[in-house]
N, C-alpha and C positions, 0 to 999 in steps of 0.2 A: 723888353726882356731880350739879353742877349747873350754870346761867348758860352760859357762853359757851362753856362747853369740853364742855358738853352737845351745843348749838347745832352746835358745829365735830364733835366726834363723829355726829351723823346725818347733817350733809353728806357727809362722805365716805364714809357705809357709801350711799348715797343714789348718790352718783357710783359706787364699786365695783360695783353694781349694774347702771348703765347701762352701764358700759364691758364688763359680762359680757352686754350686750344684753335684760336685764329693762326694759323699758319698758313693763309692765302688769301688774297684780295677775292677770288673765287672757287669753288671747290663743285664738284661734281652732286655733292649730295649736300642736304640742309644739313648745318650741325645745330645742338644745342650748346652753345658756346655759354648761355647762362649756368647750364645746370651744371652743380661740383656734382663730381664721381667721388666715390670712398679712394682711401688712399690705395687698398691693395686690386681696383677694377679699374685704376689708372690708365693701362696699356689696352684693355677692352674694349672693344668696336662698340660706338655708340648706337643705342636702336634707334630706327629711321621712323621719323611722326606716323601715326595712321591715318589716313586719309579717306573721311567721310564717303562712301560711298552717293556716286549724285543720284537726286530721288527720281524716282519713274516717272515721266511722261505721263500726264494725264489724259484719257483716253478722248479719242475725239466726240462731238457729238455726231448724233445718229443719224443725222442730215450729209453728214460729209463721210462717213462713212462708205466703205465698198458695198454697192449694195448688190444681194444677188439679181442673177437676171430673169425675170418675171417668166411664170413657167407659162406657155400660152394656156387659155381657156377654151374648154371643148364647149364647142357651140351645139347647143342640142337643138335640133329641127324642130318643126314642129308638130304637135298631140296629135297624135293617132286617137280618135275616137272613138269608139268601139259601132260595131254595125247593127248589131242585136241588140233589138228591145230591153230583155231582161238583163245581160250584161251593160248596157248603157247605163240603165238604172243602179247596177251596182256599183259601178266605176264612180260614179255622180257619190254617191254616198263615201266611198272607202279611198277612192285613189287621190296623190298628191298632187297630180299632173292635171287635176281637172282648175284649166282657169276659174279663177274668183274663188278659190278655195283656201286661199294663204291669211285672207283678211280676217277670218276668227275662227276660233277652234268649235264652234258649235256651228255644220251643217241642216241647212232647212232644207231638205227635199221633197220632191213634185211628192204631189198626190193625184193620184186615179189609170187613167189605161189609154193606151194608144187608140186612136180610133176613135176619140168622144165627140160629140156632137157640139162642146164649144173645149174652147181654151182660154184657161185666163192665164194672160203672160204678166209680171211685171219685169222689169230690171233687176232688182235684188231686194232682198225682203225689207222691212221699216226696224226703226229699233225694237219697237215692240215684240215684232216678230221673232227675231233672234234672241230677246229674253224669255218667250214662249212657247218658244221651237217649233211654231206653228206660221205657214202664211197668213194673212188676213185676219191677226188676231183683235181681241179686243172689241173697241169699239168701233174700227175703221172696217173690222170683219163684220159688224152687227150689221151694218151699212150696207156692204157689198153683199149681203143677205136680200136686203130687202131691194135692192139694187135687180136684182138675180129674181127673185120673186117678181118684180115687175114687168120681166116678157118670159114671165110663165115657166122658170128653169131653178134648179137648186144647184148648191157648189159641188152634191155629193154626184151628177153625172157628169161633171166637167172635168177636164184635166186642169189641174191647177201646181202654176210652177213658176219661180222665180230662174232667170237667165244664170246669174250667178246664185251658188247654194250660201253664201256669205256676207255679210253688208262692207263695202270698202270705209273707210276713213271719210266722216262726211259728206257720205252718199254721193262719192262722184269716183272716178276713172279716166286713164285717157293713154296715151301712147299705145305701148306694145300688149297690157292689159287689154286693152279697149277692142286690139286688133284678134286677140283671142278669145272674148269674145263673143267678136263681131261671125268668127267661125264658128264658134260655136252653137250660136243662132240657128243658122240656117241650118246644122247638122241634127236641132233638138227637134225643130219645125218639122223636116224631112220624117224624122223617127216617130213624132205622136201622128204626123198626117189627121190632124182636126179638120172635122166638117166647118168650121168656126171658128174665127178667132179675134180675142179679146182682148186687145193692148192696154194695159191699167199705170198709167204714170207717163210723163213727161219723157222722160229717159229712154224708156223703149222704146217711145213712139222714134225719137231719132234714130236709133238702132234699127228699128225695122222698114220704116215708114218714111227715113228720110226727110221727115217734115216735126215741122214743130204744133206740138200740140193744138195752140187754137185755130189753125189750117184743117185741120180734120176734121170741126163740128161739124155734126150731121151730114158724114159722106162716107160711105163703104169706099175701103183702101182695099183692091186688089193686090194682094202680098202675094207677087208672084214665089212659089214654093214648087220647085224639087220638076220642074218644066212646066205646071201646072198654075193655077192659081187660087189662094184661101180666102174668101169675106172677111175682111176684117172690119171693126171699127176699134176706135180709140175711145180712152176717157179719163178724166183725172182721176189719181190714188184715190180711195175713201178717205183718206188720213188729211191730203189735200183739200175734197169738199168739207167736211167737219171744220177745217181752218175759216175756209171761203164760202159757205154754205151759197154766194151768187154764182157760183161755177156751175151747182148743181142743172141749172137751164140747157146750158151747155153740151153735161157729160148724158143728159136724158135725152135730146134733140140727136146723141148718136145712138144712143143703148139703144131706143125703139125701133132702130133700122133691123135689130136680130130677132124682131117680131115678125120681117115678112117672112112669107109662106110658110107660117107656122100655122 
């Protein structure tokens, strides 16, 4: 295709063009060169497209986030235990601050009087105990009964007291627990000051005695207390003999040592 009918073909795709409002290769602003206008908004500024708003940024996660800077933590020293007999006791009962007090919400406290002529210690009460709210309950109490009866003494003149007033999470402990208390021991020993004393379980006996249970048969453990020193012997829980009734040899070969000079 050529000459004149060329010529007349680019004129009118030329005019199509401008009647569709192209009058530049480029222009400053998008036109809508599709859309017809009515005949009399011909001369009227076309309106400019609206343009979507971009969406927001989704928020980072909380790992990368600014995070604030950690307020330090007051270190609290350590329990002040009270000096006084009767205040000790209440404190042991009511206060937060008393180690092995956090492990359950029902307290088992000492029974009897400073000054008694035995002590029975254990580590922390048994479950039973803490379902009865009593130490030595049950049938491991019926035991340490007749335990008690056979050098000649009853539980109602002895001091009877568990270390912690709470049982821990399967009967154990250790770290910074352990090391309160390990102070608190010697601060409850100082306060009853027993003529006597009774280590009842395995646990204690490391606590106080340093030694493991079957090391103690039949030997008074001088427990050195407060400059002084207490008679002590050891023996397995009742709860323990009941399990093992061959232990019983054992924890009798030390009980009768708290017959001398009776």
């Amino acid at each position: 295709m050529g000459g004149s009918q060329s010529a007349l073909l680019a004129e009118s795709i030329t005019d199509w063009w401008s009647l569709a409002g192209v009058d530049a290769l480029v222009g400053e602003d998008p036109a809508g060169w599709l859309v017809l206008l009515p005949a009399n908004d011909a001369a009227a500024p076309r309106p400019k497209p609206t343009i979507a708003p971009e969406p927001e940024a989704a928020p980072l996660p909380a790992i990368l986030q600014r995070q604030e800077a950690p307020q330090p933590v007051e270190t609290k020293g350590p329990v002040v235990f009270p000096d006084a007999w009767d205040e000790f006791q209440h404190w042991l009962a009511t206060s937060d601050d008393v180690p092995g007090s956090q492990w359950d919400a029902r307290r088992i406290l000492p029974v009897g009087q400073t000054n008694a002529p035995l002590m029975l210690l254990t580590a922390w009460p048994e479950i039973d105990d803490q379902r009865d709210g009593a130490m030595f309950s049950g049938t491991a109490g019926q035991l340490l009964d007749a335990m008690l009866s056979a050098i000649r003494t009853t539980r109602d003149v002895c001091y009877v007291a568990s270390l912690a007033v709470t049982r821990p999470a399967g009967g154990r402990c250790d770290g910074a627990e352990a090391a309160e208390l390990d102070r608190l021991l010697w601060h409850h020993l100082r306060l009853a000051n027993p003529e006597r004393l009774l280590l009842i379980g395995s646990d204690i006996v490391r606590m106080a005695a340093a030694s493991e249970l079957p090391e103690t048969r039949g030997k008074i453990l001088n427990i050195n207390q407060d400059g002084g020193k207490v008679e002590t012997v050891a023996v397995a829980h009742p709860a323990m003999l009941l399990a093992r009734p061959a232990q019983k040899a054992a924890a009798w070969d030390s009980l009768k040592l708290l017959n001398r000079g009776r």
